[in-house]
C-alpha positions in Angstrom: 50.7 165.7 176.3 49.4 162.3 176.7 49.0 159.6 173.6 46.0 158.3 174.4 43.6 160.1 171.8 41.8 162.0 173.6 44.7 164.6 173.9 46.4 167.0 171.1 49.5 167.3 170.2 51.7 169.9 169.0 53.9 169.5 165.6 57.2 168.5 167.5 54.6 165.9 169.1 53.0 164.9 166.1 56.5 164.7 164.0 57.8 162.4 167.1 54.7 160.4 166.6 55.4 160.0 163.1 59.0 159.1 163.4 59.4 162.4 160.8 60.6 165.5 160.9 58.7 168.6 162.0 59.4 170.1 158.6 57.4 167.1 157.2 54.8 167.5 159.1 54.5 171.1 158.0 54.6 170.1 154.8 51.2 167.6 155.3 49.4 171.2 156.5 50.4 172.9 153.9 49.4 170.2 151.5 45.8 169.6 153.6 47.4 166.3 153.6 46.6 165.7 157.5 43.9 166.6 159.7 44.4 169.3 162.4 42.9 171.9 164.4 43.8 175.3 164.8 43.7 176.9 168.4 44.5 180.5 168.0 47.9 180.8 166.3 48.8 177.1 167.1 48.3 173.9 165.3 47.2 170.5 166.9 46.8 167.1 166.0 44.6 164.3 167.5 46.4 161.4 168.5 43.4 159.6 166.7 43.7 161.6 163.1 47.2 160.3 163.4 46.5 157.0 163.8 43.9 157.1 160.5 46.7 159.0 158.6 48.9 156.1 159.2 46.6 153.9 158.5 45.2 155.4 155.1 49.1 155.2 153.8 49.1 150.9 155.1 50.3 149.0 152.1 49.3 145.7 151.9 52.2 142.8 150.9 52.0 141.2 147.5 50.6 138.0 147.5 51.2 135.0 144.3 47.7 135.7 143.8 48.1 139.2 143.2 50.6 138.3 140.9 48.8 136.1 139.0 45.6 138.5 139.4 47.7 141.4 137.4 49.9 139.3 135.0 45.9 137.7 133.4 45.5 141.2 132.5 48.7 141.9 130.5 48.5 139.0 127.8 
């Protein structure tokens, strides 16, 4: 299946996308961690849910300003 977001991909596709493991992915369902669609008995993922999933876990750097931001707070 094509990446282009307007395709669906299965687990093993959606784990490769990742850079994970299938079981991982599993886990996500089972968790209603991750968005996907059912199509009879199978799962799918959107290429574009994937891309927000990713996205929703970005982690920004820390900055000195940050630092200073949190360390006011403690005294």
């Amino acid at each position: 299946m094509r990446n282009d977001g307007g395709e669906y991909l299965t687990v093993r596709g959606a784990a490769a996308y990742l850079s994970t493991s299938e079981r991982f992915v599993r886990r996500l369902i089972a968790e209603r961690r991750i968005r996907f669609y059912r199509v009879g008995r199978h799962i799918r993922f959107s290429v574009a849910d994937l891309r927000a999933f990713v996205a929703q876990g970005c982690v920004e750097p820390i900055t000195a300003q940050s630092v200073r931001r949190h360390v006011r707070g403690v005294v």
